[in-house]
NUVEXZA-129780 format. One line per field, with one value per residue (C-alpha): residue number from 1; x negated, y negated, z negated. Coordinates in Angstrom, 2 decimals, padded with zeros to 5 digits, m for minus. Layout:
num	(NUM,...)
xx	(X,...)
yy	(Y,...)
zz	(Z,...)
END
This chain:
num	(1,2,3,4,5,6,7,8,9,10,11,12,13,14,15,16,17,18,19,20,21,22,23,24,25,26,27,28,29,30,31,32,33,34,35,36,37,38,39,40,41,42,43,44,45,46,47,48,49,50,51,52,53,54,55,56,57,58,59,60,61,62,63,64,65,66,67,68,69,70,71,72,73,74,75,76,77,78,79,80,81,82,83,84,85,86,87,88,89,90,91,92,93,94,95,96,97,98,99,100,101,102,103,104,105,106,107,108,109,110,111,112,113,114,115,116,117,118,119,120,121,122,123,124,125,126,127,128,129,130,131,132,133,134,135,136,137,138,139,140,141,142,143,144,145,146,147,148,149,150,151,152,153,154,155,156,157,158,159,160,161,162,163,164,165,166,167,168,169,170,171,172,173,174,175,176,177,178,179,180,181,182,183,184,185,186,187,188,189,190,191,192,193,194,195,196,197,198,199,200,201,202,203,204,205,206,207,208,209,210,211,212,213,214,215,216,217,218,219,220,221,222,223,224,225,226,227,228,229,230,231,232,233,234,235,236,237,238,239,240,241,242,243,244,245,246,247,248,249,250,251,252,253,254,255,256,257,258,259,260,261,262,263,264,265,266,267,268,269,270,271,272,273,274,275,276,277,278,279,280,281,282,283,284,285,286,287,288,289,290,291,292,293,294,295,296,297,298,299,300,301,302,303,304,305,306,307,308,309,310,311,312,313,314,315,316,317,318,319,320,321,322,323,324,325,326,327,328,329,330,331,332,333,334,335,336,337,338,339,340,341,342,343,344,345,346,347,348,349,350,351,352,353,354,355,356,357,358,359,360,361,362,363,364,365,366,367,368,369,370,371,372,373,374,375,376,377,378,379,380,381,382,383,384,385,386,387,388,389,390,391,392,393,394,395,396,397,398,399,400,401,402,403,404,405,406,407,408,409,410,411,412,413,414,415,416,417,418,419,420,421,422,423,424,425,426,427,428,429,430,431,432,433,434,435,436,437,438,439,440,441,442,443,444,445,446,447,448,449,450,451,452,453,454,455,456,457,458,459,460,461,462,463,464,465,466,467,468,469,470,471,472,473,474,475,476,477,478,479,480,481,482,483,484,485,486,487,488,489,490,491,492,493,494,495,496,497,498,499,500,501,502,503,504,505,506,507,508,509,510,511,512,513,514,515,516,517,518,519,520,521,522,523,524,525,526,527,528,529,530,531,532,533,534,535,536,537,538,539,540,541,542,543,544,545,546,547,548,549)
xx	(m014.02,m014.81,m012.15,m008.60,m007.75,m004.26,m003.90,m007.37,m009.36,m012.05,m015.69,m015.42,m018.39,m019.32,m015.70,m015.52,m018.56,m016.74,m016.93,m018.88,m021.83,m022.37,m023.12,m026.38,m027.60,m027.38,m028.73,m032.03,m032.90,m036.34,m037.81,m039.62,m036.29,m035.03,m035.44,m036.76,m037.81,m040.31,m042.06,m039.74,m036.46,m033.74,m034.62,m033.09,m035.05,m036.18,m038.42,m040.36,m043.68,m043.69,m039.43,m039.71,m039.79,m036.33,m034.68,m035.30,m033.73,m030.73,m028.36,m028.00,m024.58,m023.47,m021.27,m021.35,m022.89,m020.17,m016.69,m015.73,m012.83,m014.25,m013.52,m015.80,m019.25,m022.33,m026.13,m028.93,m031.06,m034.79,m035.32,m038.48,m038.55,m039.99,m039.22,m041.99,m044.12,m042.43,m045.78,m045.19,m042.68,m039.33,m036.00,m033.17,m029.82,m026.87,m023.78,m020.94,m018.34,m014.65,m015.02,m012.71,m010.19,m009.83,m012.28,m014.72,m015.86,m017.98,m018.08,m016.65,m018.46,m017.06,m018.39,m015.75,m017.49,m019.02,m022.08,m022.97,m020.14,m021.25,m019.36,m019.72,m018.01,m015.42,m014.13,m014.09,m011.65,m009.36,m010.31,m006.25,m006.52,m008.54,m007.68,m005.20,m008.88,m009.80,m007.65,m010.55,m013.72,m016.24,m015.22,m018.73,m019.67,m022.85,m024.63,m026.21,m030.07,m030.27,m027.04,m024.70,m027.52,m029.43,m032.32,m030.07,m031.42,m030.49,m031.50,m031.38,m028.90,m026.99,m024.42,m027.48,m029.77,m029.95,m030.30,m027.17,m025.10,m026.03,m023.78,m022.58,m018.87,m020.98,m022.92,m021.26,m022.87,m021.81,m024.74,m027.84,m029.96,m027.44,m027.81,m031.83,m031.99,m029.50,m031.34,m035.21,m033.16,m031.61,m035.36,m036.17,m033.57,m035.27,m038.15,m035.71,m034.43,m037.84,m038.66,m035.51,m035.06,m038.62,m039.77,m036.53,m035.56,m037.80,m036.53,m033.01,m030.00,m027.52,m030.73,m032.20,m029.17,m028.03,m031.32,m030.20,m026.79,m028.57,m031.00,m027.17,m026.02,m028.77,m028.78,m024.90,m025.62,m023.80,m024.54,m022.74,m021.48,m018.06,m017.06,m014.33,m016.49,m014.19,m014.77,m018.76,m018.76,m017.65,m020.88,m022.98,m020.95,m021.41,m025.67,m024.88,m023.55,m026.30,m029.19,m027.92,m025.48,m025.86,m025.19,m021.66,m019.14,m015.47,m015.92,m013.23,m013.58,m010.85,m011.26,m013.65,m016.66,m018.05,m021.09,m022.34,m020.68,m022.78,m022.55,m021.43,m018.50,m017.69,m017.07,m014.80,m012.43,m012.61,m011.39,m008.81,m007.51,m007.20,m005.49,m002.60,m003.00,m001.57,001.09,002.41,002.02,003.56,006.27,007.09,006.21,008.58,011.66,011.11,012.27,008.88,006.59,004.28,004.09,008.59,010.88,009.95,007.82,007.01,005.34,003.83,000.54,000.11,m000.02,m002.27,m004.94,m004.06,m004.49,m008.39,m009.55,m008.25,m009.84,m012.82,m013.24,m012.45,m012.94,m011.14,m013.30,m012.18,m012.63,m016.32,m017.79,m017.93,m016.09,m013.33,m013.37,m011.58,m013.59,m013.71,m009.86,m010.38,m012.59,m010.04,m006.91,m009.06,m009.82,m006.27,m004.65,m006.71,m003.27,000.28,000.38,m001.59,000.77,002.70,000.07,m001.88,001.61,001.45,m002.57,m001.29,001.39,m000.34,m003.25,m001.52,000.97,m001.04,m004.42,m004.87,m007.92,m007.76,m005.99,m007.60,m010.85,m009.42,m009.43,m013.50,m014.64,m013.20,m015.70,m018.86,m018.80,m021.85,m022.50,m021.94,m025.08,m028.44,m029.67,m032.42,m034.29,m032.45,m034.05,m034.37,m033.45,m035.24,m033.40,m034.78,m031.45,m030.40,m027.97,m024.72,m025.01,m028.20,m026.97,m027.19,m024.31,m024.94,m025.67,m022.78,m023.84,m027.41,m026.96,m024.11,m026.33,m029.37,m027.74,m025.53,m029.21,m031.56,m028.47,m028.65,m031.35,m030.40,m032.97,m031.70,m034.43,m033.09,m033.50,m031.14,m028.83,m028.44,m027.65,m025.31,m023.35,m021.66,m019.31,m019.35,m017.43,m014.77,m014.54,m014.20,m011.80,m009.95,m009.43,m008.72,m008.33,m008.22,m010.61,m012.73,m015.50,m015.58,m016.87,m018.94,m021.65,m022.02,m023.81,m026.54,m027.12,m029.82,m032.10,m035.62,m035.90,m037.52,m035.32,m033.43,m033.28,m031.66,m031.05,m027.43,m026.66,m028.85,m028.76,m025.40,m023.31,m022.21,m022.82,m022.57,m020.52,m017.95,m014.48,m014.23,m011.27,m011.17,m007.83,m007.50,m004.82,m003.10,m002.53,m006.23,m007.79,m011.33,m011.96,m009.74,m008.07,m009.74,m012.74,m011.59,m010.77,m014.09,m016.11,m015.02,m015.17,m019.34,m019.45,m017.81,m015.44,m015.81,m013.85,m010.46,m008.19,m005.41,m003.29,m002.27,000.87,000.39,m000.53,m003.85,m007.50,m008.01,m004.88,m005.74,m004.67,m001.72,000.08,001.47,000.99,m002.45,m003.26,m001.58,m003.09,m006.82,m005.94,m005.17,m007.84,m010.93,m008.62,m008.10,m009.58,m006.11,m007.43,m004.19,m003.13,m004.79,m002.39,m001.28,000.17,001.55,004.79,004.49,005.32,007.77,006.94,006.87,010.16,010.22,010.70,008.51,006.16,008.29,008.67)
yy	(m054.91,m058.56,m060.75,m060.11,m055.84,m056.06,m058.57,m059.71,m058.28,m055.87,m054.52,m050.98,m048.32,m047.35,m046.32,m050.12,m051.07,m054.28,m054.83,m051.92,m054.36,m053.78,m050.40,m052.06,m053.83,m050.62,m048.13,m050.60,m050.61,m049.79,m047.07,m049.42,m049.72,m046.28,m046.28,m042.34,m041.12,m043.07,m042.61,m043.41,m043.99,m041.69,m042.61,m044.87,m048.44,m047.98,m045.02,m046.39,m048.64,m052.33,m052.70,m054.81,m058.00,m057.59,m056.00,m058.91,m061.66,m063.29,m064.95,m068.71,m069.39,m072.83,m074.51,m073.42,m074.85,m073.77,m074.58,m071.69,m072.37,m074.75,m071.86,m069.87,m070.11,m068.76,m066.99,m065.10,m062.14,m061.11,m057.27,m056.06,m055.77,m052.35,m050.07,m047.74,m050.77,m053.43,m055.45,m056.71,m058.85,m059.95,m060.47,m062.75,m061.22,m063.90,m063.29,m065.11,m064.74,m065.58,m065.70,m064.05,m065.91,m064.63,m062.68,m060.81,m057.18,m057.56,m057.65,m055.41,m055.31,m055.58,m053.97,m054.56,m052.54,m052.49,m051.86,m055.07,m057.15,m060.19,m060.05,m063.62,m065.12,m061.77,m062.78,m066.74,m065.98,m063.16,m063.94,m063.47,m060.15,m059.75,m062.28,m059.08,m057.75,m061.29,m060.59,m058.45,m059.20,m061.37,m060.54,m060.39,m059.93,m059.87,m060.00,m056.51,m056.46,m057.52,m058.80,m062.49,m065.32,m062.46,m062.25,m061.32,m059.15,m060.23,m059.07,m062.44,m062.17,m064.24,m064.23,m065.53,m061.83,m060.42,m057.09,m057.90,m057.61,m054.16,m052.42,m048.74,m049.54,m050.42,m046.69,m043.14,m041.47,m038.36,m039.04,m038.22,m040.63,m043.22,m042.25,m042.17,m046.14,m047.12,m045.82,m047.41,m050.81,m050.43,m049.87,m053.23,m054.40,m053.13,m054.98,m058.06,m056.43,m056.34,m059.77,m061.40,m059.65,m059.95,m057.62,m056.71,m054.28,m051.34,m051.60,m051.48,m048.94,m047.91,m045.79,m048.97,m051.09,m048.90,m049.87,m053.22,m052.61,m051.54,m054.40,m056.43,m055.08,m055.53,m058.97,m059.50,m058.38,m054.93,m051.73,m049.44,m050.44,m050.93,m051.36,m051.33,m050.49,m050.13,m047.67,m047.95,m049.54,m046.22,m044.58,m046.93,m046.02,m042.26,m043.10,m045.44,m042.37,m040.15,m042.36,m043.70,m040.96,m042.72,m046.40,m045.53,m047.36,m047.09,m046.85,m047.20,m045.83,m047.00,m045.48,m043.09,m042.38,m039.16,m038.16,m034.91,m035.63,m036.50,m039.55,m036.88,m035.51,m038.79,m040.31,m037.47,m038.01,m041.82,m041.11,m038.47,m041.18,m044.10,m042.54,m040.96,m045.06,m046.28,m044.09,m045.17,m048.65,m047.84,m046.23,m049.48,m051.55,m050.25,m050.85,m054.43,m056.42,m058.94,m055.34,m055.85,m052.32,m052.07,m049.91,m046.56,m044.68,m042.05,m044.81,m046.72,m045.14,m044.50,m048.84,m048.88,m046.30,m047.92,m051.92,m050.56,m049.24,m052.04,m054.38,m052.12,m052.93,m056.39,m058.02,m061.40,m064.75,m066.15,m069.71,m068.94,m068.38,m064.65,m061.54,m059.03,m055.96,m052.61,m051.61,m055.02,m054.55,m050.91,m052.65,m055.27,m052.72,m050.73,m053.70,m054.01,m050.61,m051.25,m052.51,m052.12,m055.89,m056.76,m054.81,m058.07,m060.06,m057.60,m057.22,m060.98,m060.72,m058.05,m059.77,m063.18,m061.27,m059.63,m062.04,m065.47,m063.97,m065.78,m063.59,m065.67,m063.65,m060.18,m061.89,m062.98,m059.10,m058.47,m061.10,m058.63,m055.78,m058.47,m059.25,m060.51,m064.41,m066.84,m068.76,m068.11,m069.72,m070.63,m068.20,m068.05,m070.91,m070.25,m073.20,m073.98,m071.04,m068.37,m067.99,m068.22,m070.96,m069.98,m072.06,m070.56,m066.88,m065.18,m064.88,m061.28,m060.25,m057.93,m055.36,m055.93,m054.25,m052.48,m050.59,m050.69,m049.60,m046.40,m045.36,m045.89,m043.37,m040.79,m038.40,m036.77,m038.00,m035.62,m036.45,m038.16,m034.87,m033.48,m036.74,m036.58,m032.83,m032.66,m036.40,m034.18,m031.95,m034.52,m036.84,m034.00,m033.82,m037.33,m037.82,m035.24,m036.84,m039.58,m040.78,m044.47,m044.22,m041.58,m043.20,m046.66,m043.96,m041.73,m045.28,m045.15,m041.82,m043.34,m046.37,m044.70,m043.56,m044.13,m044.39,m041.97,m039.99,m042.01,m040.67,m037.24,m038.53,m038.85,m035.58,m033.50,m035.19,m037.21,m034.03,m032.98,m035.90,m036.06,m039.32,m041.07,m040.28,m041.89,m042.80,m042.04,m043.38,m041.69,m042.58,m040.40,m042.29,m044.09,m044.63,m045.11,m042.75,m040.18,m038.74,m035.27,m037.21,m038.10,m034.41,m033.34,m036.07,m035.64,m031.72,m032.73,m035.17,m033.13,m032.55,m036.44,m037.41,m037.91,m038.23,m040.79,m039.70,m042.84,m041.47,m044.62,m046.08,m048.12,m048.54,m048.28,m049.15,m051.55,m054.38,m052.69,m050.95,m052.13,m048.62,m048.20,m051.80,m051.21,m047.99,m049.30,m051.94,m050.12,m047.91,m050.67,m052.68,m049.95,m046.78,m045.15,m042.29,m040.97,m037.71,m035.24,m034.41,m038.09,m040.03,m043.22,m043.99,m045.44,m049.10,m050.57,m050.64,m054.35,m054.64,m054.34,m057.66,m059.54,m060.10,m061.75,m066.06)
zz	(m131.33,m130.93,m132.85,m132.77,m133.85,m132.08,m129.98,m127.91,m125.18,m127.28,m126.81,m128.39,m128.44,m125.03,m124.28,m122.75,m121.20,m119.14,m115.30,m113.38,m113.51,m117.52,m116.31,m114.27,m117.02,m119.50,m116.84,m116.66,m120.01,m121.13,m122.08,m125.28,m126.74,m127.04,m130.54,m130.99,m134.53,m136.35,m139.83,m142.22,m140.43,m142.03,m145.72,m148.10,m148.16,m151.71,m151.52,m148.58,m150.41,m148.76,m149.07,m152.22,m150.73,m148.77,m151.65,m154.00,m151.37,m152.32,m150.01,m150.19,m149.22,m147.34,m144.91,m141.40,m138.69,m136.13,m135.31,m138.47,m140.20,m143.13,m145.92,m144.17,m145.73,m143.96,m144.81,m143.45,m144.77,m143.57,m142.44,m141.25,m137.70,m137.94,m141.34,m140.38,m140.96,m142.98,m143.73,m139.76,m138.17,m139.72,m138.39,m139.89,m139.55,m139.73,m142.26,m142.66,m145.59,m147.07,m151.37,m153.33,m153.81,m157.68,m160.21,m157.53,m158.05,m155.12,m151.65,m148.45,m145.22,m142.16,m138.62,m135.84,m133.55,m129.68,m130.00,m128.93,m131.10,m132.81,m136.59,m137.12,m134.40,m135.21,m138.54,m137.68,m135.24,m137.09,m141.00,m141.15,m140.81,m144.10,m146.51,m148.20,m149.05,m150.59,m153.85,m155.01,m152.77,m150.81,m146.99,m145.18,m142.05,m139.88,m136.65,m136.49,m134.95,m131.35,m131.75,m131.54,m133.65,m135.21,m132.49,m128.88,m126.42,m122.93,m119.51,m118.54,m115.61,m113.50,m110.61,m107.90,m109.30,m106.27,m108.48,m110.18,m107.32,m106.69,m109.00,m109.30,m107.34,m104.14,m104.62,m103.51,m106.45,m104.69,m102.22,m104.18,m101.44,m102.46,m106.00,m106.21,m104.69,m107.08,m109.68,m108.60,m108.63,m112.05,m113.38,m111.62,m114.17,m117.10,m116.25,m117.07,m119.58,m121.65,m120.41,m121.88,m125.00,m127.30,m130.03,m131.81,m127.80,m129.42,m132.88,m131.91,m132.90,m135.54,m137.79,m138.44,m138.35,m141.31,m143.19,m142.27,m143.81,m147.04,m147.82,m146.57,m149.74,m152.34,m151.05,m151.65,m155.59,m155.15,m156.31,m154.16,m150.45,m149.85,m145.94,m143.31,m139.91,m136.72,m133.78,m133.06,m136.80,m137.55,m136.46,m138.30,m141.80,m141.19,m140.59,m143.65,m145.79,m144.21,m145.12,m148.64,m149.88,m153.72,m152.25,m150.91,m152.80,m150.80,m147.44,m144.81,m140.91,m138.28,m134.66,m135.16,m133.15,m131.78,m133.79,m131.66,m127.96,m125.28,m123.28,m120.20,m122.82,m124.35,m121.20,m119.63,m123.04,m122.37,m119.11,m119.58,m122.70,m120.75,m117.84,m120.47,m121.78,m118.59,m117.89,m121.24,m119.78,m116.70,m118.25,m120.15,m117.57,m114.68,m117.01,m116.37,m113.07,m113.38,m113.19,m110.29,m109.85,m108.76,m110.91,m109.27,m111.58,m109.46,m106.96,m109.68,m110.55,m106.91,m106.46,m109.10,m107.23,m104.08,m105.52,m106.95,m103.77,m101.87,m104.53,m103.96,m100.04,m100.43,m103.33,m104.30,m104.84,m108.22,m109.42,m110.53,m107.05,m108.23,m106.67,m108.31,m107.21,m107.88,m110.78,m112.17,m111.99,m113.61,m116.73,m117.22,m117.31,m119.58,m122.28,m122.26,m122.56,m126.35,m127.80,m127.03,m127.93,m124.78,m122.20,m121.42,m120.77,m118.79,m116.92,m116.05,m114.78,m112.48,m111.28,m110.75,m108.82,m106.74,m106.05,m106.08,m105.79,m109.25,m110.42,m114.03,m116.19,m114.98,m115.68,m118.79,m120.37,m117.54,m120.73,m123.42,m122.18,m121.21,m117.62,m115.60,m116.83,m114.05,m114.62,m116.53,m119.99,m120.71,m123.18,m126.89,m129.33,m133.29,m135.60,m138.91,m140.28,m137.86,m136.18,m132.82,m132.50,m131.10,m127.94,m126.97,m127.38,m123.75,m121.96,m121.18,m125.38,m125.54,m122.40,m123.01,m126.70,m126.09,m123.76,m125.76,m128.99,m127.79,m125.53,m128.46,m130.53,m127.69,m127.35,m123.33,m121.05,m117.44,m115.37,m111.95,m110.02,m112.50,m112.09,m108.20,m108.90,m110.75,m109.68,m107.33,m110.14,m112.48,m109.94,m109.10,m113.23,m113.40,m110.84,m111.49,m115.64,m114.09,m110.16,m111.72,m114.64,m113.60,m111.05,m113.97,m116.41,m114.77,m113.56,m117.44,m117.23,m115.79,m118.52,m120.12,m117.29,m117.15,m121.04,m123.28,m125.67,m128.34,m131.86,m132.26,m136.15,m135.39,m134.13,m136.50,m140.07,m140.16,m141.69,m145.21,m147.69,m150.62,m151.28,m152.83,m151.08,m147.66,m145.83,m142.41,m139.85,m136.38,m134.17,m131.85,m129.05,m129.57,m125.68,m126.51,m129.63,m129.59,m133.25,m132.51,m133.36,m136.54,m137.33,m136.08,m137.42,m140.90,m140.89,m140.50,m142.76,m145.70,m148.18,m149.44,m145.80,m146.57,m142.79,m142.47,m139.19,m137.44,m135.35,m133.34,m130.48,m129.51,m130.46,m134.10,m136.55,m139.01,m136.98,m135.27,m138.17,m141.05,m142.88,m141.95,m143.04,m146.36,m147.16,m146.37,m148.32,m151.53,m150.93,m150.83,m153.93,m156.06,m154.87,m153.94,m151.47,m149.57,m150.20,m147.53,m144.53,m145.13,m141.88,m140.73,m138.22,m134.83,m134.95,m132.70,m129.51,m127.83,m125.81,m122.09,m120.12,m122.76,m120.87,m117.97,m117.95)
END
């Protein structure tokens, strides 16, 4: 969910972790930053002593240092580093913002998503999609903990880490001697892991990013929250609602997230989703005479199985000195099976890959889901204002918290006996969801190895609050958070969920359908809450041969 909802490559929960190397960095992380209950997490801000401090801040408002459009004004605001002990080390989260652009009841927060996604950088690049909202609010966003400017966690790796290069594609996970080396080297990455990414790595994860989200609003002036959170930013709302049931204003949840699947179910359904994705796109794309794939459907997805595993024993050398290989190819489809939008151009990267060998528009979508960096940064510097400056944000932010954030949320630790066990029917599962999508997803079932149990607050508290009304849009034909979710998800949280059916196509629907954007819209302006068993018509599909020229 970085930037563009329709149209761009997208980081989206953990339903798009990137190249098969993303899955290294997560696997490695440590066991410091799993995020497991503390004193006092779970509990709105107020009733915890030692608070007052960040609930009095106000945000000072002022040009941005960046390359943001110049009506985009930027701010910070200080958290404690650690709620269970807010008398110790601070944070400063960044925020950026559009003003109302008439009388202002407020403002509406925006999440697009990841974990991992930066918001700043998010809504300088797609403010377009939001300026509808502007007619009756501030548009804010943020870096979330960990996250883009507001202290980045990095594993600090780059294309000469010898570690690096040993990702999960190069592993038969189906060999458990294979599959207990792979996993000693990915803890030799979380030793970078806790080298590269300071203090905030322990504190990290969507319980106290909600906190986060709370003194966010005290310091914006409003009472109640009002928000618009996308795929994972649909997780943090629900912990939102959980932890601050009085502080919900009119919250909004596109693409919704699983709040009681494990990673193991989660990502079978990402698998068996994307695979039903590209049919679709093969279905579209064999209609026109530029489809690198022929006109023969029935051959089609066969080309595409046959193009990974090729990729797989010999991958390409792009223009980066790096290597694309099968399940680089495998992320990149992925990213772009997000939007229907993106099926031309991802027809084009196909065709000029396997035609040319031109590896720059597949690598184009790799970027989307936070490939490897090619070179190493120096570690992150704070200016004046305690933010990282955007230059000096590591190259590998997005995996490093994507990873961190969904293992501090999930609370199975298998031990690696366990793993190497049962690798074997998991892969025949997999495969069998998915012969293209099926080994990509099952190297993320390993992320959170050698790290103590994450917080189990998701799974056992987020359920039946007592809230405003919230609006919650699942789309059919979603690849990465699938609309059963939706159903399921707002069964827990209550009878204040309210379900929008999206009859569409596509990850999440604000940005993809005109009825979905409407009907958000007139629920954060004026409180308009669909009637239940509402739904919204497919748009039109973009026209075969588009992509062509």
């Amino acid at each position: 969910m970085l930037a563009k909802l329709s149209t761009r490559p997208v980081a989206r929960r953990s339903a798009c972790a990137g190249a098969v190397a993303v899955a290294v960095l997560g696997a490695g992380l440590p066991a410091s930053a799993a995020g497991g209950e503390r004193p006092g997490l779970g509990r709105p801000g107020g009733e915890q002593p030692g608070l007052g401090r960040f609930y009095r801040q106000k945000v000072t408002w002022a040009v941005c240092d960046t390359d943001a459009p110049k009506d985009m004004q930027c701010g910070k605001v200080t958290v404690p580093l650690d709620y269970a002990h807010p008398g110790g080390g601070t944070l400063e989260l960044a925020l950026a913002r559009y003003r109302a652009t008439g009388p202002s009841r407020g403002s509406v927060v925006l999440n697009f998503g990841g974990p991992g996604g930066p918001g700043v950088p998010g809504l300088a690049a797609d403010g377009k999609e939001f300026m509808d909202l502007t007619n009756g609010y501030d548009v804010v966003t943020f870096d979330p903990r960990g996250v883009g400017r507001s202290s980045p966690v990095s594993c600090g790796m780059g294309v000469g880490d010898q570690s690096a290069q040993v990702t999960s594609d190069s592993v038969d996970l189906g060999d458990a001697k294979a599959a207990q080396k792979a996993l000693k080297v990915w803890q030799q990455v979380a030793a970078r892991c806790v080298k590269h990414s300071g203090p905030v790595l322990p504190h990290i994860g969507t319980v106290d990013a909600a906190r986060d989200l709370d003194v966010i609003r005290q310091a914006l002036g409003d009472d109640k929250l009002n928000y618009l959170g996308f795929s994972y930013g649909t997780r943090l709302g629900a912990v939102y609602a959980a932890e601050f049931p009085d502080k919900v204003g009119r919250l909004a949840l596109d693409g919704v997230d699983s709040l009681t699947e494990s990673l193991t179910e989660q990502g079978l359904v990402s698998a068996e989703g994307q695979q039903t994705a590209l049919e679709d796109f093969l279905d579209w794309c064999v209609q026109d005479i530029a489809c690198p794939f022929g006109q023969d459907r029935r051959s089609a997805g066969g080309q595409v199985l046959q193009l990974v595993r090729s990729l797989d024993e010999n991958p390409v050398a792009t223009d980066f000195g790096g290597r694309l290989s099968g399940q680089d190819l495998v992320g990149a489809i992925g990213q772009a099976l997000y939007s229907r939008a993106m099926w031309p151009s991802l027809e084009r990267a196909i065709a000029s890959l396997v035609q040319d060998g031109d590896t720059r528009g597949i690598e184009a979508f790799s970027s989307g889901g936070g490939a490897l960096p090619t070179r190493q940064r120096p570690p992150a510097k704070r200016n004046e204002q305690g933010l990282v400056d955007p230059a000096d944000v590591p190259l590998d932010n997005l995996p490093a918290a994507m990873m961190a954030i969904d293992c501090a949320d999930d609370p199975d630790r298998p031990a690696a006996a366990q793993i190497t066990k049962d690798l074997g029917r998991l892969r025949a599962d997999y495969e069998q969801a998915s012969p293209v999508f099926g080994r990509y997803r099952l190297n993320e079932l390993l992320m959170c190895y050698g790290r103590p149990k994450g917080t189990d607050f998701i799974r056992e508290k987020v359920k039946n609050v007592d809230t405003a009304r919230m609006l919650l849009i699942g789309t059919r034909g979603d690849p990465a958070t699938p609309y059963r979710w939706t159903v399921e998800t707002a069964r827990r949280l209550g009878s204040s969920a309210v379900v929008l059916d999206n009859r569409g196509d596509g990850h999440t629907g604000y940005g993809s359908s005109a009825c979905v954007h409407r009907k958000v819209n007139d629920f954060l302006l004026y409180g308009a809450v669909p009637p239940s068993g509402s739904s919204c018509p497919a748009d039109p599909e973009p026209s075969a041969g588009s992509g062509s020229g």
